[in-house]
PDB file of N, H, CA, C and O in Angstrom:
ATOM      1  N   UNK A   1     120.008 179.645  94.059  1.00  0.00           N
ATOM      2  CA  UNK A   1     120.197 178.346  94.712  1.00  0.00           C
ATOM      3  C   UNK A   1     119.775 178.407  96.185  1.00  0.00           C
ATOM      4  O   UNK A   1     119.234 177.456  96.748  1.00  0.00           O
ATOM      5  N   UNK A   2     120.051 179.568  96.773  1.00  0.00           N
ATOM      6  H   UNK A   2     120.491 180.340  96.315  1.00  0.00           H
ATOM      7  CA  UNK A   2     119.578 179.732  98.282  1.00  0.00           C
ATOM      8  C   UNK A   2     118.328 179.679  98.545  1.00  0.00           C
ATOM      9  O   UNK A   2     117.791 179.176  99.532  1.00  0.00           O
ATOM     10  N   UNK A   3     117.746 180.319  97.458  1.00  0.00           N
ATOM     11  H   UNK A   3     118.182 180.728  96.657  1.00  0.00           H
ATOM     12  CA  UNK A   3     115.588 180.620  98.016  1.00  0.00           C
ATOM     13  C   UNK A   3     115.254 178.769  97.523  1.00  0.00           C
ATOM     14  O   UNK A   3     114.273 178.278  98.080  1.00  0.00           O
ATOM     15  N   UNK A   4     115.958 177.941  96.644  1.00  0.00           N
ATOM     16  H   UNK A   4     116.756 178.340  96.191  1.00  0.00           H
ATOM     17  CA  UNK A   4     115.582 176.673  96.544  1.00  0.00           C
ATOM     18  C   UNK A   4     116.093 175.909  97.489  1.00  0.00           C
ATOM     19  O   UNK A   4     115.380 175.010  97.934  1.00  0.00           O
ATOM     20  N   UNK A   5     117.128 176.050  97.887  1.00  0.00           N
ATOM     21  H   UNK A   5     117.707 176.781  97.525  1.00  0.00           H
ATOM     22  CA  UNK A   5     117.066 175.515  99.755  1.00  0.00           C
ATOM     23  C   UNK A   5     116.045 175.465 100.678  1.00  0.00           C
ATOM     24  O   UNK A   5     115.291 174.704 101.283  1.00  0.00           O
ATOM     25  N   UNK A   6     116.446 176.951 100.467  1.00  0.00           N
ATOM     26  H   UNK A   6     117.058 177.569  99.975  1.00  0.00           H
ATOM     27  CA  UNK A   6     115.192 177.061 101.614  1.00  0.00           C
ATOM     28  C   UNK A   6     113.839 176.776 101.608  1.00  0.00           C
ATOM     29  O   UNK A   6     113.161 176.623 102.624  1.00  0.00           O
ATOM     30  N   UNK A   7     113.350 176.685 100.197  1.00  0.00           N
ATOM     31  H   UNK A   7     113.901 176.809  99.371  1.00  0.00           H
ATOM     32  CA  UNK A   7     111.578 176.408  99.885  1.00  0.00           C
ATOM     33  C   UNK A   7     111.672 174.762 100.159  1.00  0.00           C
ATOM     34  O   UNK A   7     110.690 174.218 100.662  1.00  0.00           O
ATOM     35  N   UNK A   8     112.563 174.164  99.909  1.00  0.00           N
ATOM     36  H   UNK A   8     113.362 174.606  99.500  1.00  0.00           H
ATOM     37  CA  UNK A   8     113.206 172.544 100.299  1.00  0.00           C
ATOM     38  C   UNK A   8     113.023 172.391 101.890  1.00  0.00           C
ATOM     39  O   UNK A   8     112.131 171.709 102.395  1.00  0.00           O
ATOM     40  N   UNK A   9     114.166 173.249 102.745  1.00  0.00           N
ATOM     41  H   UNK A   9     114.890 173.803 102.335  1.00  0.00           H
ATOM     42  CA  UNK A   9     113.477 172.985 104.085  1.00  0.00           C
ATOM     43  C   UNK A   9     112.314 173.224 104.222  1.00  0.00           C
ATOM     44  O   UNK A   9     111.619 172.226 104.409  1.00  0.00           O
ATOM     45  N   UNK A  10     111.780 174.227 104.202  1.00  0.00           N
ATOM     46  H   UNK A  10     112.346 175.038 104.049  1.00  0.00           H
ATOM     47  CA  UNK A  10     110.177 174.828 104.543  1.00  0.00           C
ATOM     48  C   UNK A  10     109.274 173.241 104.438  1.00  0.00           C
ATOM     49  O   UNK A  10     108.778 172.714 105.434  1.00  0.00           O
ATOM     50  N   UNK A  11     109.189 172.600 102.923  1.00  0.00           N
ATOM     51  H   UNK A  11     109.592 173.028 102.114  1.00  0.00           H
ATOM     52  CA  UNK A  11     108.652 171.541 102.769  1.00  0.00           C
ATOM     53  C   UNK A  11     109.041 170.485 103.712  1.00  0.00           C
ATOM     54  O   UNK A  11     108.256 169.622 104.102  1.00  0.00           O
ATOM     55  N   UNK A  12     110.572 170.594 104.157  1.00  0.00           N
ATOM     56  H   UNK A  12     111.210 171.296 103.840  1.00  0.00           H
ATOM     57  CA  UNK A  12     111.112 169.177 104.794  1.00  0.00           C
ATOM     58  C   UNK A  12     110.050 169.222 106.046  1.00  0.00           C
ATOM     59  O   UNK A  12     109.273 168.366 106.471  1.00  0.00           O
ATOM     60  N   UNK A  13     110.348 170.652 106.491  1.00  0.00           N
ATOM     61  H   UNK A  13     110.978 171.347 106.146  1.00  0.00           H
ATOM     62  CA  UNK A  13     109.815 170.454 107.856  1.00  0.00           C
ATOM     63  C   UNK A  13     108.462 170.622 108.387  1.00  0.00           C
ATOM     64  O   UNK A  13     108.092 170.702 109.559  1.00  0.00           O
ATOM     65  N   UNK A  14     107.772 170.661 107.253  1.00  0.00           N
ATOM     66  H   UNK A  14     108.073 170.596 106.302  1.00  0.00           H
ATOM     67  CA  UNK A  14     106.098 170.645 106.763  1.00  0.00           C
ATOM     68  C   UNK A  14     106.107 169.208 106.858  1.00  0.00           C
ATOM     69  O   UNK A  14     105.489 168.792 107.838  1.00  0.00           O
ATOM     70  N   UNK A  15     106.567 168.435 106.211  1.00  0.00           N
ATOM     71  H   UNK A  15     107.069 168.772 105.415  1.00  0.00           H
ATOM     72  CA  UNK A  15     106.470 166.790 105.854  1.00  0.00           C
ATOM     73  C   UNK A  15     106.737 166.028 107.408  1.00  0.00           C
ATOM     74  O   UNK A  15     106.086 165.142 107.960  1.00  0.00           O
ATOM     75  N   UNK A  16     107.897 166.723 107.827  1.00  0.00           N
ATOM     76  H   UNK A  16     108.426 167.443 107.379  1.00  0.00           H
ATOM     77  CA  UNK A  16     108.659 165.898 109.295  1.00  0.00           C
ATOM     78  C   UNK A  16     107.212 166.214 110.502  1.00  0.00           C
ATOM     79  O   UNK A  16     106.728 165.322 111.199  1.00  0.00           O
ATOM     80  N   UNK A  17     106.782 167.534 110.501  1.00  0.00           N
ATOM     81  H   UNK A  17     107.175 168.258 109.935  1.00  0.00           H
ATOM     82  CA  UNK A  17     105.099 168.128 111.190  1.00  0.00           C
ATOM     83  C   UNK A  17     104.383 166.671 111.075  1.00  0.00           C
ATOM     84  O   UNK A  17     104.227 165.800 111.931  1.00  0.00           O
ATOM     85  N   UNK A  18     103.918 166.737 109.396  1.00  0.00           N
ATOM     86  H   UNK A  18     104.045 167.444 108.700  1.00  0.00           H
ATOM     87  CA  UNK A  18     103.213 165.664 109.288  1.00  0.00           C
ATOM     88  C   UNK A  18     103.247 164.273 109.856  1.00  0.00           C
ATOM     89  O   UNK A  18     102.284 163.675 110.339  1.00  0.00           O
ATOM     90  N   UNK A  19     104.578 163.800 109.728  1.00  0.00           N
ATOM     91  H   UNK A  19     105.359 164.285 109.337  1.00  0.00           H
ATOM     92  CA  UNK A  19     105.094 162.520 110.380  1.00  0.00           C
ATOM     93  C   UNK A  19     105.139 162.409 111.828  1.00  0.00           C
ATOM     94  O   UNK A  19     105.061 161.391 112.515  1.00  0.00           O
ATOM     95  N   UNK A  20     105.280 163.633 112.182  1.00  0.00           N
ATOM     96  H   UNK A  20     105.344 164.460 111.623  1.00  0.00           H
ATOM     97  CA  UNK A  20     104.976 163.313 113.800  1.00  0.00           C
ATOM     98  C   UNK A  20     103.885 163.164 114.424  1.00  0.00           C
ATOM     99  O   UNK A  20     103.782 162.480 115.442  1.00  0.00           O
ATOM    100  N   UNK A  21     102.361 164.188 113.534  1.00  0.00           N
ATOM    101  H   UNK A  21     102.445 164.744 112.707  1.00  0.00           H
ATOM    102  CA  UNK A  21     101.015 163.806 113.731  1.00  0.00           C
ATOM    103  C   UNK A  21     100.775 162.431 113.496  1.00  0.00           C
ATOM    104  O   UNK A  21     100.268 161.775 114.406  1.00  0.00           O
ATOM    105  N   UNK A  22     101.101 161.810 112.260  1.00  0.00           N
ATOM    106  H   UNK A  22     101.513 162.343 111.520  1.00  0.00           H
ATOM    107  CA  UNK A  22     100.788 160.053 112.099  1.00  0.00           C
ATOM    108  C   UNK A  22     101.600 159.409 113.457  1.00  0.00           C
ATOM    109  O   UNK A  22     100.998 158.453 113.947  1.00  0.00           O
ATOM    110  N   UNK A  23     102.692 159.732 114.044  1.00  0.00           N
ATOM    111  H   UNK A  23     103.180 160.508 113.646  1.00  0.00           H
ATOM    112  CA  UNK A  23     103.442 158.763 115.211  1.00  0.00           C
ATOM    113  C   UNK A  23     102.628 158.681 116.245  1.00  0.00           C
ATOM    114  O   UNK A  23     102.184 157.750 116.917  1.00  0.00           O
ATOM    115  N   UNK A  24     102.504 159.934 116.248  1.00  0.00           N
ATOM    116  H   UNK A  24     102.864 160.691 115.702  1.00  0.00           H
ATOM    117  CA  UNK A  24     101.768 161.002 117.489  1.00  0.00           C
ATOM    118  C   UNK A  24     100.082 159.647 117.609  1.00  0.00           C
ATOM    119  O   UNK A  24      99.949 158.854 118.542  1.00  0.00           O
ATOM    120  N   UNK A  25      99.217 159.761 116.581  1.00  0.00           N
ATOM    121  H   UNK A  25      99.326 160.405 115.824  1.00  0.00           H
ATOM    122  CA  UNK A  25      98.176 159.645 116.643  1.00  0.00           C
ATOM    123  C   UNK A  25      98.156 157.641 116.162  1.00  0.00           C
ATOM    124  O   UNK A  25      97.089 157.027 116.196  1.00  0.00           O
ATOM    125  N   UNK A  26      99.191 157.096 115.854  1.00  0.00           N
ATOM    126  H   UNK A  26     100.057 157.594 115.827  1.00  0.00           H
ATOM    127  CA  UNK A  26      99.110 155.895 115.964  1.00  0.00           C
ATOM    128  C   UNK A  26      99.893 155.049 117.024  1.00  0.00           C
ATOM    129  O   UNK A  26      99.992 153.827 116.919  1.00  0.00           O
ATOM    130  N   UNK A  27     100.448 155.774 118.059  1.00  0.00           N
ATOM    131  H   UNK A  27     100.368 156.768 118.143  1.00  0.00           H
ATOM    132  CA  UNK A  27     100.363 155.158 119.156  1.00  0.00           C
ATOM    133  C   UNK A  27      99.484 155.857 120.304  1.00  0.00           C
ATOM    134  O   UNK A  27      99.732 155.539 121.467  1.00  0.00           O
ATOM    135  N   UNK A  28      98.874 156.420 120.146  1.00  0.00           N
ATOM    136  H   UNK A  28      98.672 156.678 119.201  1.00  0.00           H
ATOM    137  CA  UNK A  28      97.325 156.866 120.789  1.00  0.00           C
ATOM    138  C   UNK A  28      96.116 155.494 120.628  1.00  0.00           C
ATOM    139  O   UNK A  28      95.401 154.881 121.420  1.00  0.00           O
ATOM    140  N   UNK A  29      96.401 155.438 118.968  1.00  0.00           N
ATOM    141  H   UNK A  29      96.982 155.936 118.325  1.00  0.00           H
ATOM    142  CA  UNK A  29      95.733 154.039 118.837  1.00  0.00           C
ATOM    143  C   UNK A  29      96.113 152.839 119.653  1.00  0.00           C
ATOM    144  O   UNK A  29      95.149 152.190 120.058  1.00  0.00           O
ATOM    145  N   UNK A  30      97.132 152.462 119.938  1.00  0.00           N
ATOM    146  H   UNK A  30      97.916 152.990 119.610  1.00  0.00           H
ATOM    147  CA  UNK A  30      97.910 150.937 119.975  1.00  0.00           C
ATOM    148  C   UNK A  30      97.487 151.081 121.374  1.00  0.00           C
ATOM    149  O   UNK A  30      96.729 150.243 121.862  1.00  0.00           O
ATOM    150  N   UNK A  31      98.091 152.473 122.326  1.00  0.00           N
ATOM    151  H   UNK A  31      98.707 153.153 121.929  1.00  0.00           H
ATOM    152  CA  UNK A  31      96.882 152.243 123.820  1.00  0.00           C
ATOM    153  C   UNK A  31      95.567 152.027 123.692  1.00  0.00           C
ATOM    154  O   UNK A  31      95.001 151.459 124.625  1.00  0.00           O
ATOM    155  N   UNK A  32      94.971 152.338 122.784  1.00  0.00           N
ATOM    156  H   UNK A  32      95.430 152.800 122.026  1.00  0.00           H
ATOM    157  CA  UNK A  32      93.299 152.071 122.747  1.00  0.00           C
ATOM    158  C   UNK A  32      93.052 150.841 122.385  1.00  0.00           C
ATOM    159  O   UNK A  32      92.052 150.177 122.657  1.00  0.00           O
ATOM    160  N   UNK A  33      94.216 150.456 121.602  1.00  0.00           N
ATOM    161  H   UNK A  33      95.028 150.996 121.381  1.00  0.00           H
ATOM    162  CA  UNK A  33      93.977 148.789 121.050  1.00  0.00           C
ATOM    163  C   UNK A  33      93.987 147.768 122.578  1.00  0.00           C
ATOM    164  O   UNK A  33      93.135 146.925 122.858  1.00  0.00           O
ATOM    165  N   UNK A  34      95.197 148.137 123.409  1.00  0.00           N
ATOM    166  H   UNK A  34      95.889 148.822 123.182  1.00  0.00           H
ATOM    167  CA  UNK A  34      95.886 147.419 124.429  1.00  0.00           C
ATOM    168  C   UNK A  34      94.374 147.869 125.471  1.00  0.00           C
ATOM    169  O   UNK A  34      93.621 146.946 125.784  1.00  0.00           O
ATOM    170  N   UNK A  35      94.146 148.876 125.797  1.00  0.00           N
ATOM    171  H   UNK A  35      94.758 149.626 125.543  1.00  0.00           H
ATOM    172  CA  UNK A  35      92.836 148.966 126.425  1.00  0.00           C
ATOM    173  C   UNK A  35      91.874 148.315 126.553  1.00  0.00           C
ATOM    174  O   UNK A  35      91.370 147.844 127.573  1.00  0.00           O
ATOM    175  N   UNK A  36      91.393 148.225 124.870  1.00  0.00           N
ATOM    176  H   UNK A  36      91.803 148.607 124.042  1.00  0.00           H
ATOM    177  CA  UNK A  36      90.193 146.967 124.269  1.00  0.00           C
ATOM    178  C   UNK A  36      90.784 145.699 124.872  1.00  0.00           C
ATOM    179  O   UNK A  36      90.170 144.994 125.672  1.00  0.00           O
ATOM    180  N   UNK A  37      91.918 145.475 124.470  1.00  0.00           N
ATOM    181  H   UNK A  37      92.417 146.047 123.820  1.00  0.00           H
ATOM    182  CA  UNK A  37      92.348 143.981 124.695  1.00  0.00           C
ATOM    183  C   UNK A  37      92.195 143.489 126.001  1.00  0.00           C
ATOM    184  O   UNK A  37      91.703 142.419 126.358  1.00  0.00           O
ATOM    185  N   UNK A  38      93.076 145.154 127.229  1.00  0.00           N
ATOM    186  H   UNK A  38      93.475 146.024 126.939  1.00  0.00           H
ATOM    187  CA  UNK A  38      92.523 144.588 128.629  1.00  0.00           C
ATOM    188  C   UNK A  38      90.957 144.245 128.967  1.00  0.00           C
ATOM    189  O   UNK A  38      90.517 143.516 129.856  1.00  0.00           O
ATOM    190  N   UNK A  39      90.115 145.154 127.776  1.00  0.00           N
ATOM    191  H   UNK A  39      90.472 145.746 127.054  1.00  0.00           H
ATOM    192  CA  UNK A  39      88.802 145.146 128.779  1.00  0.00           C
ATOM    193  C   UNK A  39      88.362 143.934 128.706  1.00  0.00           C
ATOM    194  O   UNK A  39      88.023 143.240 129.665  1.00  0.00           O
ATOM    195  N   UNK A  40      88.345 143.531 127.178  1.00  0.00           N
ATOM    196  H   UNK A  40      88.620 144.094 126.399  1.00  0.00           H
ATOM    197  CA  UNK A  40      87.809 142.370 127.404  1.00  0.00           C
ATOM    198  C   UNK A  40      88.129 140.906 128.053  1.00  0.00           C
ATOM    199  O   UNK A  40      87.367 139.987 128.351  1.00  0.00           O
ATOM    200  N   UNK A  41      89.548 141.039 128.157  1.00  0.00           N
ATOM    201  H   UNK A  41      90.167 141.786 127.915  1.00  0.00           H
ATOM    202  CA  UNK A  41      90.336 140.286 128.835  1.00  0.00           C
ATOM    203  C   UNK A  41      89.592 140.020 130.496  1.00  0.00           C
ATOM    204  O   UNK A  41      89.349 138.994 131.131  1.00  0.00           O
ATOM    205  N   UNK A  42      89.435 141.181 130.724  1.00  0.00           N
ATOM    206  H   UNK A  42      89.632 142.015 130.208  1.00  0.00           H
ATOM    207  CA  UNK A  42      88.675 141.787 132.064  1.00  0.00           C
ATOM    208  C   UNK A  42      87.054 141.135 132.406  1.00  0.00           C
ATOM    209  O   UNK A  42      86.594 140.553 133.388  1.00  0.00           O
ATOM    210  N   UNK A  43      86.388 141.609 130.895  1.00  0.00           N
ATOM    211  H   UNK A  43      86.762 142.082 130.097  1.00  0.00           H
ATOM    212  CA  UNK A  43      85.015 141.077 131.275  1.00  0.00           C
ATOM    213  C   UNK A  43      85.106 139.147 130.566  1.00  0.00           C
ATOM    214  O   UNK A  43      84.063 138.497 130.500  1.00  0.00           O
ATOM    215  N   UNK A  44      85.990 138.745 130.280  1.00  0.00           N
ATOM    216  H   UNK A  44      86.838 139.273 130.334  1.00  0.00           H
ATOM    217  CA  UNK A  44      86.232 137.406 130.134  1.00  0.00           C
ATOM    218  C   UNK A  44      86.009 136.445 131.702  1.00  0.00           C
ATOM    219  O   UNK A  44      85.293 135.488 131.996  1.00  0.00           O
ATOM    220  N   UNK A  45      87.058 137.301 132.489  1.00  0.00           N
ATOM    221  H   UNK A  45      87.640 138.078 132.250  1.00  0.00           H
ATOM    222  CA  UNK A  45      87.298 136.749 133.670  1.00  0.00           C
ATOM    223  C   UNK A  45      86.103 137.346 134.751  1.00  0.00           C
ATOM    224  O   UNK A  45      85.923 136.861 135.868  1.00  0.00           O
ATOM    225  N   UNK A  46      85.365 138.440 134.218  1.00  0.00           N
ATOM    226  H   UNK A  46      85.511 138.834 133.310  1.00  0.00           H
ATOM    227  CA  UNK A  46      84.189 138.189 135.304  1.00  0.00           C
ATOM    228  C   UNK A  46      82.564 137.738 135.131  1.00  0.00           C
ATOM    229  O   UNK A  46      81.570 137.823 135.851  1.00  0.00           O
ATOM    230  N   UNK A  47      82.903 137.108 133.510  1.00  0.00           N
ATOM    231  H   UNK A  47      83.711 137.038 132.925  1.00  0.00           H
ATOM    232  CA  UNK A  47      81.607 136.240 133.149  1.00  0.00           C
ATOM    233  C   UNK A  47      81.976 134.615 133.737  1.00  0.00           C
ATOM    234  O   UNK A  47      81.118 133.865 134.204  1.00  0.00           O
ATOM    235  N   UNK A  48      82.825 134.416 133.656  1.00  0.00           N
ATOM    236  H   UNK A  48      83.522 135.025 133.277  1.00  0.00           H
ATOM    237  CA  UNK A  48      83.222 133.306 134.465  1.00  0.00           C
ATOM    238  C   UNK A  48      82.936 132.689 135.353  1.00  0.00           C
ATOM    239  O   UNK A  48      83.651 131.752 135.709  1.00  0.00           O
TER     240      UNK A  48
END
């Protein structure tokens, strides 16, 4: 019962790794989104 614990965490905290790369790398996006949004926001107001 103990080595199936433990092969259980090993996976948990393989999976929890994983989930923090997707957090990690989709709010990396949402600044790049907010970026785009300023730029063009930006070149809006100096075609003007």
């Amino acid at each position: 019962a103990a080595v199936i614990s433990q092969q259980l965490m090993q996976q948990h905290e393989a999976h929890l790794e994983e989930l923090m790369d997707v957090k990690e790398s989709a709010e990396e996006y949402e600044e790049m989104i907010e970026l785009q949004i300023e730029w063009e926001r930006l070149r809006r107001l100096t075609m003007d």
